[in-house]
N, CA and C of each residue as an Amber inpcrd file, in Angstrom:
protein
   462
 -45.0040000 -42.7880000  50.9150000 -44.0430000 -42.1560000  50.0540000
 -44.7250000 -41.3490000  48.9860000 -44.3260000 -40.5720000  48.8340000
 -44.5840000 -39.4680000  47.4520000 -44.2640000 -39.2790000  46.8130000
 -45.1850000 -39.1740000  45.8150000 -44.6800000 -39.1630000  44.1090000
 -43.4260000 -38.4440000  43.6760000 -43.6390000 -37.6810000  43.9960000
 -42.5910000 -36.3120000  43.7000000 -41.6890000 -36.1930000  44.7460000
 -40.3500000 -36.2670000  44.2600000 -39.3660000 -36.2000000  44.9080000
 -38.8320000 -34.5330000  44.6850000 -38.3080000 -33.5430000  45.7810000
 -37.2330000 -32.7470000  45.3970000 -36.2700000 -32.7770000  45.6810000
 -36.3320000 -32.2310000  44.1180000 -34.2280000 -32.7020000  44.0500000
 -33.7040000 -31.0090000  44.8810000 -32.6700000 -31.8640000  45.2640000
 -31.6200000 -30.9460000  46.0540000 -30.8780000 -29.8460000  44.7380000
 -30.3300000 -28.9280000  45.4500000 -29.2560000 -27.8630000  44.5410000
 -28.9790000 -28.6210000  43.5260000 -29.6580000 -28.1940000  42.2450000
 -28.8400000 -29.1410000  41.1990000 -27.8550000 -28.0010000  40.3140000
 -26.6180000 -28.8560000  39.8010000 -25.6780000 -27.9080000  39.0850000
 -25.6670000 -27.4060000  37.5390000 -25.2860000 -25.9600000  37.3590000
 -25.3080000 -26.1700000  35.7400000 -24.8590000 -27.4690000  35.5970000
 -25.1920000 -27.2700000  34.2630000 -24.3770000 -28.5350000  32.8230000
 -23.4350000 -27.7210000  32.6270000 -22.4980000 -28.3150000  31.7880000
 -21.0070000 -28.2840000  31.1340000 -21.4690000 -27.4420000  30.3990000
 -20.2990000 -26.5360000  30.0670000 -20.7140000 -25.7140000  28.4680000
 -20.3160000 -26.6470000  27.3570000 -21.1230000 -26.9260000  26.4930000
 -20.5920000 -27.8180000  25.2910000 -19.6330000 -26.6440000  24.7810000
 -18.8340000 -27.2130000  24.1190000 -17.4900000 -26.6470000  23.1340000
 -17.5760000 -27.5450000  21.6950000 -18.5190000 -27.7960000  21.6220000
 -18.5700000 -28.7400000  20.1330000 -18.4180000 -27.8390000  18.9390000
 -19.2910000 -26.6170000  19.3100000 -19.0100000 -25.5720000  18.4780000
 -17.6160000 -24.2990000  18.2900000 -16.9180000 -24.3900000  19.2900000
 -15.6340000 -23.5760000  19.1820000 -14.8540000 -23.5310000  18.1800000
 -14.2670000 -24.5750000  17.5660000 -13.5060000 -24.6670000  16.6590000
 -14.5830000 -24.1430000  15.1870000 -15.5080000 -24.1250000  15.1450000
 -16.4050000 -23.5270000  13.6080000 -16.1980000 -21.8250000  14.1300000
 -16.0730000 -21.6760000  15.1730000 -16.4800000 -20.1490000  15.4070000
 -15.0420000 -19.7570000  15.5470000 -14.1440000 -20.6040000  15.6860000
 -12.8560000 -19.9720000  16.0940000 -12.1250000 -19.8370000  14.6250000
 -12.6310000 -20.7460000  13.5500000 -12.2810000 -20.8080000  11.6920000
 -13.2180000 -19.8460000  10.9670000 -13.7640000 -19.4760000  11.6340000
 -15.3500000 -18.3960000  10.9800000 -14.3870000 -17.2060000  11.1890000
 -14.0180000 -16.9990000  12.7160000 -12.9930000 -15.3040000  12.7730000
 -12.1530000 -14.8340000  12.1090000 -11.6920000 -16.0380000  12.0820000
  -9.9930000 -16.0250000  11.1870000  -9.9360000 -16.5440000   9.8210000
 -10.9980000 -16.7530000   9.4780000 -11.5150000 -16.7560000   8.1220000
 -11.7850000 -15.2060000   7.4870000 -12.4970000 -14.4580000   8.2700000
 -13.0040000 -13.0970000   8.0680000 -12.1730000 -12.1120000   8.2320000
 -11.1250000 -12.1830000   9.2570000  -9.8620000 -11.4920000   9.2300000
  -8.8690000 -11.5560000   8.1270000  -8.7210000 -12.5210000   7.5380000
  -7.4850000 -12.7740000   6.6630000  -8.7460000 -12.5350000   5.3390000
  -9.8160000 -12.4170000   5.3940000 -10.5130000 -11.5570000   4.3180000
 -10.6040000  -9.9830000   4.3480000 -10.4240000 -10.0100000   5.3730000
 -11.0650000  -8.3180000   5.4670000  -9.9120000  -7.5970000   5.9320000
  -8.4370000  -7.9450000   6.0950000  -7.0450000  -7.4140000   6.3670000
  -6.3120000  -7.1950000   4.8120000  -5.9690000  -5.8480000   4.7700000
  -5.7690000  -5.4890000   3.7510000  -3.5330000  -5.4170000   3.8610000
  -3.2580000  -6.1050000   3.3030000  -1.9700000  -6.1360000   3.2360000
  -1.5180000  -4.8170000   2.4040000   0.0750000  -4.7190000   3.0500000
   0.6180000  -3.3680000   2.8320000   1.4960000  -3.5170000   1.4760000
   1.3530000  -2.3760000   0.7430000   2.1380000  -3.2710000  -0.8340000
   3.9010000  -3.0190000  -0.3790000   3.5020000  -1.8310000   0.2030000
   5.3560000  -1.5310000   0.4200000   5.7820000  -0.4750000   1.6130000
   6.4110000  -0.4520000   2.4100000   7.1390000   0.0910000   3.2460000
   7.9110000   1.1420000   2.8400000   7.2170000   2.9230000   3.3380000
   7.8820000   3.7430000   3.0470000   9.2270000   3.9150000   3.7160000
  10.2160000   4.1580000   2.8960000  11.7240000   4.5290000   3.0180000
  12.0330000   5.7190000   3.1120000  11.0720000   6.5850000   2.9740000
  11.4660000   7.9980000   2.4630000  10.4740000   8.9850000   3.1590000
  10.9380000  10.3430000   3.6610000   9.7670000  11.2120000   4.2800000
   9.1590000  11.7520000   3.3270000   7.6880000  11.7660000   3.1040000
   6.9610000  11.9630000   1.8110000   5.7380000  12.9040000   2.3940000
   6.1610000  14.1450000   2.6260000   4.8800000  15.1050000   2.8040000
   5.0340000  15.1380000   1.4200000   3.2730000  15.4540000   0.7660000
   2.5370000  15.4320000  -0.2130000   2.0930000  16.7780000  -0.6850000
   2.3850000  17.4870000  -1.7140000   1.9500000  18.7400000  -1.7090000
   0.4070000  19.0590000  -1.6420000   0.1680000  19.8710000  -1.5200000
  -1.3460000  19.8810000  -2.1000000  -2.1000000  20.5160000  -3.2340000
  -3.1160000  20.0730000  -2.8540000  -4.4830000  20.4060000  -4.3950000
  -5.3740000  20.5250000  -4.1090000  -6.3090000  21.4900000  -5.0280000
  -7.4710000  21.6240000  -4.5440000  -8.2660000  20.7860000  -5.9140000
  -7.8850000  20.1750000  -6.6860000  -8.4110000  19.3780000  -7.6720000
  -8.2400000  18.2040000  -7.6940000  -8.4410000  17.1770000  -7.3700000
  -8.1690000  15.5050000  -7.7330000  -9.0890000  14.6610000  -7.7010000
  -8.6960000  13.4730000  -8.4490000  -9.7950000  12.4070000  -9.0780000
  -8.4440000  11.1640000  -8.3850000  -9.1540000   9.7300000  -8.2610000
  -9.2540000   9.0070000  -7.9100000  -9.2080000   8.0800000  -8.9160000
  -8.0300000   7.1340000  -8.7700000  -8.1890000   6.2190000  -9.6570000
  -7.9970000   4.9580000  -9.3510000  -7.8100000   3.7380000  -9.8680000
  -7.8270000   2.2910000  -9.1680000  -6.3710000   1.8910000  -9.5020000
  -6.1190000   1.2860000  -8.5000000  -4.3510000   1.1790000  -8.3630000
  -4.2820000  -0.3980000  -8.8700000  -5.1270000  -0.8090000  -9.6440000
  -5.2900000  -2.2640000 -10.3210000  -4.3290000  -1.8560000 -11.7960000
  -4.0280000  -0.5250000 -12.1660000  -3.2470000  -0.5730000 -12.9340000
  -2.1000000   0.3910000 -12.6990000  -1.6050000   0.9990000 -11.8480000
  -0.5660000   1.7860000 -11.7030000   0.4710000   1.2190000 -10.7560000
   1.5940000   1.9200000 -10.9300000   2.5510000   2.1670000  -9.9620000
   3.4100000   3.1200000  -9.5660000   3.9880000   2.9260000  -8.5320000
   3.8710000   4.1010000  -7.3850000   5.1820000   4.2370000  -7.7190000
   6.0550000   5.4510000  -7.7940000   7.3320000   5.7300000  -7.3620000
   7.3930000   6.9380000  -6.1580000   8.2690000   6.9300000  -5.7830000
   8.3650000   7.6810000  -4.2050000   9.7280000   8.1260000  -4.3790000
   9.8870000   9.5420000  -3.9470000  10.5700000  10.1280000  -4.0260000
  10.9940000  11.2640000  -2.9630000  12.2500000  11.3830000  -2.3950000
  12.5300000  12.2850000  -1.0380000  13.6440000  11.5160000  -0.3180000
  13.6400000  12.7010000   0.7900000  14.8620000  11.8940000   1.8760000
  14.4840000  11.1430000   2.4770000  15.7040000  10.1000000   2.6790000
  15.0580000   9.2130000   3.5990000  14.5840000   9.6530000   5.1210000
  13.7850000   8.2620000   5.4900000  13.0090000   8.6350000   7.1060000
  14.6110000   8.2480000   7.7600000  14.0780000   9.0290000   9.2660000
  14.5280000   8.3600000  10.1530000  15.5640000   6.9650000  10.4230000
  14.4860000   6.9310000  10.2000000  15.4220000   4.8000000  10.3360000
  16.5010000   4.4760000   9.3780000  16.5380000   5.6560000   8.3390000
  16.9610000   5.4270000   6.9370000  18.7210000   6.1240000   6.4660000
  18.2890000   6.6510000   7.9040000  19.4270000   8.0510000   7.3170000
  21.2550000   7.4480000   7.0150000  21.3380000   5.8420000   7.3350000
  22.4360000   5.9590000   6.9120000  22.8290000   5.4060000   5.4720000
  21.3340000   6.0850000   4.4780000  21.6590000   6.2290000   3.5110000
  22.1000000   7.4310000   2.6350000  22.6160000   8.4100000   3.5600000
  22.4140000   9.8230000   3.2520000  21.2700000  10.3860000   3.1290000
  21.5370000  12.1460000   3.2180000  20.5210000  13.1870000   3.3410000
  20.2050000  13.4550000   2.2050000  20.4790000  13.4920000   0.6940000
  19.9060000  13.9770000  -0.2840000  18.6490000  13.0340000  -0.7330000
  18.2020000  13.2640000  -1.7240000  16.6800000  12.8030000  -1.8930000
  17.0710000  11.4360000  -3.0220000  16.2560000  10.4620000  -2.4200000
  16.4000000   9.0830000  -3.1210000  15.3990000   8.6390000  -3.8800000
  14.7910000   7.8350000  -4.3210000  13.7160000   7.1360000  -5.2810000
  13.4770000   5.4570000  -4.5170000  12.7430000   5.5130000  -4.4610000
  12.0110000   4.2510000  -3.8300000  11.0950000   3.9090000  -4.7560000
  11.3340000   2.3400000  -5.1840000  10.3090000   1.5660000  -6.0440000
   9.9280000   0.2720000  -5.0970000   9.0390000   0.0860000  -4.8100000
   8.6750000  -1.4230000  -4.0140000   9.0090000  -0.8910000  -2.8370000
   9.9470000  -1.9000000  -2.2030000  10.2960000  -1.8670000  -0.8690000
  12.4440000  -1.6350000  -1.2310000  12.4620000  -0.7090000  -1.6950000
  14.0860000  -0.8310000  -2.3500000  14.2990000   0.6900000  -2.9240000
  15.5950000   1.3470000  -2.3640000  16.0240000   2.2830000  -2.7430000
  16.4900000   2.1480000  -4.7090000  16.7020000   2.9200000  -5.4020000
  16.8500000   2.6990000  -6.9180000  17.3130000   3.6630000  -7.0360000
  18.2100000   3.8860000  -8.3610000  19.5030000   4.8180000  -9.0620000
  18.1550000   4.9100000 -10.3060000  18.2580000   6.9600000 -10.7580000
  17.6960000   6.9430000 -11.8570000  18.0050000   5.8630000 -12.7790000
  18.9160000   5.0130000 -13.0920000  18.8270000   4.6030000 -14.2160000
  18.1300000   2.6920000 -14.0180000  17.9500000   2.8770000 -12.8270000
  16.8720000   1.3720000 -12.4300000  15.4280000   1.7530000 -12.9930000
  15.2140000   2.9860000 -12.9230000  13.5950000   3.3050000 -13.0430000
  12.8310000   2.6970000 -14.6360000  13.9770000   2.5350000 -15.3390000
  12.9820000   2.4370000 -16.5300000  12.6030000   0.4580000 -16.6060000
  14.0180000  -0.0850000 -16.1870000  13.2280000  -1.3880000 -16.0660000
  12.1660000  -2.2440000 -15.0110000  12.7930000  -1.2000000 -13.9930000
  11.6950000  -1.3160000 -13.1670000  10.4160000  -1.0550000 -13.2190000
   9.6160000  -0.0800000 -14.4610000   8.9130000   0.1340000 -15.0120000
   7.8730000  -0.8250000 -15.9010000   9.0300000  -1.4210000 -17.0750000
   9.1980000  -2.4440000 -18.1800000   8.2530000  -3.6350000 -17.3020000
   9.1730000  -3.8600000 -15.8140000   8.3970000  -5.2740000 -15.1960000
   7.3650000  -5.5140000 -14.9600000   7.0540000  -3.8520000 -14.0520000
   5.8230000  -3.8430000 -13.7810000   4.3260000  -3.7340000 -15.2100000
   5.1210000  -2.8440000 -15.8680000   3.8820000  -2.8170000 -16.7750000
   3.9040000  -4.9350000 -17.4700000   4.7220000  -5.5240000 -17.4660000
   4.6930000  -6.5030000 -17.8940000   3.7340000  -7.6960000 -17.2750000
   3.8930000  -7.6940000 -15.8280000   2.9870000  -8.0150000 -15.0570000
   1.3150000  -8.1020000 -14.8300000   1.3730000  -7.1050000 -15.7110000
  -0.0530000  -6.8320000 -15.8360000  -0.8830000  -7.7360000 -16.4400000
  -2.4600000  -7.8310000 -16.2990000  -3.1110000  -8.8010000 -17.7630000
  -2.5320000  -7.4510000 -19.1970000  -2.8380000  -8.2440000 -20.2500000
  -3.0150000  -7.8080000 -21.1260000  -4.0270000  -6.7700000 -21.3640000
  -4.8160000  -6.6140000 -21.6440000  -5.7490000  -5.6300000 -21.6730000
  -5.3780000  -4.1230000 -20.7540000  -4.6550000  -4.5410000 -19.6900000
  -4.6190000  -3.1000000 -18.7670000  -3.0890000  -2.7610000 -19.4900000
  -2.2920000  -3.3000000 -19.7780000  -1.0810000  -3.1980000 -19.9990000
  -1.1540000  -1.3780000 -21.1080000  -1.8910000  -1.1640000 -21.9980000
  -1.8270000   0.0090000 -22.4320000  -2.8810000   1.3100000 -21.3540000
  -3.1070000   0.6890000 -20.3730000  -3.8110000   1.5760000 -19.4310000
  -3.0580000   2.1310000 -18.0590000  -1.3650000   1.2750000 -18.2040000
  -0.7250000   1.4180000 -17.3790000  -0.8200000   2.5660000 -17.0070000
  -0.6400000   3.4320000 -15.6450000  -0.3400000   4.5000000 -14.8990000
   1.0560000   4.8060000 -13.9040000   1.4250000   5.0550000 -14.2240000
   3.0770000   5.7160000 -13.0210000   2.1860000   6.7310000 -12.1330000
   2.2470000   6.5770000 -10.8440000   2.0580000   7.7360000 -10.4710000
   2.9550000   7.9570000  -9.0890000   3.4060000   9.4090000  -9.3460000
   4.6780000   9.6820000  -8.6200000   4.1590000  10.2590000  -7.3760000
   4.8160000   9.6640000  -6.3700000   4.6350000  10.4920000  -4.4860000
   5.9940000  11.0250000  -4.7010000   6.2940000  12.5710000  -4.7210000
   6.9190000  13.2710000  -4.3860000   6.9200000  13.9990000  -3.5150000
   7.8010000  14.1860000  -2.7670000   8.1290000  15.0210000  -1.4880000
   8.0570000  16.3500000  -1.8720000   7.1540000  17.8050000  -1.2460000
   7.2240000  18.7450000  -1.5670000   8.8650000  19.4980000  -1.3730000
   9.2790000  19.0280000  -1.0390000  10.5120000  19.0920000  -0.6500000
  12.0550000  19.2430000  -1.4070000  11.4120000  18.2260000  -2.2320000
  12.4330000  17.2240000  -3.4420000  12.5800000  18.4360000  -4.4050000
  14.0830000  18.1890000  -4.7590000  14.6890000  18.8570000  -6.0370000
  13.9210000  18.8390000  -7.5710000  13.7800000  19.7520000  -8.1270000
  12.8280000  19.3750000  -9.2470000  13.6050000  18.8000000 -10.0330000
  14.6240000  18.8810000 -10.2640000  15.9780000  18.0890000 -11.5600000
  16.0110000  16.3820000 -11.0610000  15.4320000  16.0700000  -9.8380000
  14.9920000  14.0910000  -9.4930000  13.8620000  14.2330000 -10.3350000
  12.8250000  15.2510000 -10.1970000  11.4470000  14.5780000 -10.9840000
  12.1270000  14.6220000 -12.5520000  12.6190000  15.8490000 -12.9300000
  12.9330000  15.9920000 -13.8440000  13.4650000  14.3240000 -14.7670000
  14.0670000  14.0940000 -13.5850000  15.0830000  13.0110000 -14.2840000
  14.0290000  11.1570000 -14.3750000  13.1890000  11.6260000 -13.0460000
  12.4010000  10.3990000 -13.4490000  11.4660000  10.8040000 -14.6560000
  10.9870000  11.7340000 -14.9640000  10.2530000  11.4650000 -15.8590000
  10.8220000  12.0980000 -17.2480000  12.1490000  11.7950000 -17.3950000
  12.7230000  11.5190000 -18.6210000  13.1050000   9.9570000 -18.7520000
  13.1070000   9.3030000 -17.5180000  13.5080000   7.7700000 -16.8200000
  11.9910000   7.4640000 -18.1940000  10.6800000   8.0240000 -17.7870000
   9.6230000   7.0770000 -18.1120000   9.1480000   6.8290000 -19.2240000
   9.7050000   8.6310000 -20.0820000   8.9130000   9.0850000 -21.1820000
  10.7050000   7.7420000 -22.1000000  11.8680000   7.4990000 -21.8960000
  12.1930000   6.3240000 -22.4580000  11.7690000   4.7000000 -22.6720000
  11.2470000   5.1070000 -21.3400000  10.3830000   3.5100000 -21.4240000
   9.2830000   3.3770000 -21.8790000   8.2090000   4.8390000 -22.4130000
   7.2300000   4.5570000 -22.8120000   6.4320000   4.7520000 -22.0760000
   6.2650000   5.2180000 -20.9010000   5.3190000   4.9640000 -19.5020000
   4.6070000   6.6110000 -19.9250000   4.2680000   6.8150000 -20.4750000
   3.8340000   8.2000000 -21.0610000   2.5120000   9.1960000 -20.2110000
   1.7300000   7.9760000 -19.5110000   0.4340000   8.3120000 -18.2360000
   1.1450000   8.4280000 -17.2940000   1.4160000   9.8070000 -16.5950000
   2.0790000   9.8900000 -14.9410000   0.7780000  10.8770000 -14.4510000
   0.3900000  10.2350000 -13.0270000  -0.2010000  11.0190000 -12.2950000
   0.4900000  11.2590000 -11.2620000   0.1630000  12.7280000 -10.8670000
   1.1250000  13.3610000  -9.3370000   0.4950000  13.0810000  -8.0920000
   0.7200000  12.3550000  -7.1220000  -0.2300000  11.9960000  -5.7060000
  -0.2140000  13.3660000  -4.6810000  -1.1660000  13.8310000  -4.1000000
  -1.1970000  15.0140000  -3.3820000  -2.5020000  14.6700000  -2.5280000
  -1.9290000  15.6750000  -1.5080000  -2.9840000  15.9160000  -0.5740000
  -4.3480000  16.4310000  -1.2350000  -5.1090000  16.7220000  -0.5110000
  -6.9670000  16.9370000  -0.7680000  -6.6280000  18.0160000   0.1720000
  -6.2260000  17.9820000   0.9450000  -6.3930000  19.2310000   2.1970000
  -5.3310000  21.2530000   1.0580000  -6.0860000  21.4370000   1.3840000
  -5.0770000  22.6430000   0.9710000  -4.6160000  23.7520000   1.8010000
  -3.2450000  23.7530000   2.4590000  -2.6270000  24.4850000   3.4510000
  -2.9660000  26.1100000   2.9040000  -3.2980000  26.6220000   4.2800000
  -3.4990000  27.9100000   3.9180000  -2.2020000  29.2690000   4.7830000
């Protein structure tokens, strides 16, 4: 007899899975870090006019009003041009407390750094802007920036 035996066809091993569950909490750890949630759902068709000048600012202290007809999906709110704050159609005369909340919300320190800045539809009647930003200059909201395209149509 001889020392050495050969072994016949031998089979893989099992895949261990001991590690799945760390790698399967590692993904979905990194996803729900790196997925950027949506603040609000446009209501309204909002082509952006354009500019050939703009600066960039951090939306850690502003807020957005939106302004135009509604989209599509929207229309059986009528065709004339509406105001959207959040995720919610608004009557000029919602805008100023809706304002009040948001700047309230804030820390302290940003609260006099607040920013409004308006998405208007190139589209939109100037007597709506008109009217929101008589809405702001009552509440005090006195910083409005205008949102626009970077591209400039030629």
């Amino acid at each position: 007899m001889s020392k050495f035996r050969k072994k016949g066809k031998g089979e893989l091993p099992a895949i261990s899975t001991a590690s799945l569950p760390d790698i399967v909490f590692m993904l979905l750890f990194f996803f729900m870090v790196a997925t950027v949630m949506r603040d609000s759902s446009l209501m309204i068709e909002n082509v952006l006019p354009a500019a050939d000048q703009v600066e960039k600012l951090k939306k850690d202290r502003t807020m957005f009003i939106y302004a135009g007809k509604p989209s599509e999906s929207f229309k059986r709110f009528g065709q004339e041009a509406r105001i959207q704050i959040n995720d919610a159609f608004v009557g000029v005369e919602d805008i100023q407390s809706a304002v009040l909340q948001a700047q309230s919300e804030l820390i302290e320190e940003l609260q006099p750094k607040f920013v409004v800045g308006l998405k208007v539809d190139k589209k939109t009647n100037a007597g709506l802007v008109s009217d929101i930003k008589q809405e702001l200059r009552e509440a005090n909201a006195l910083k409005i920036m205008y949102i626009t395209n970077t591209k400039v149509e030629e």
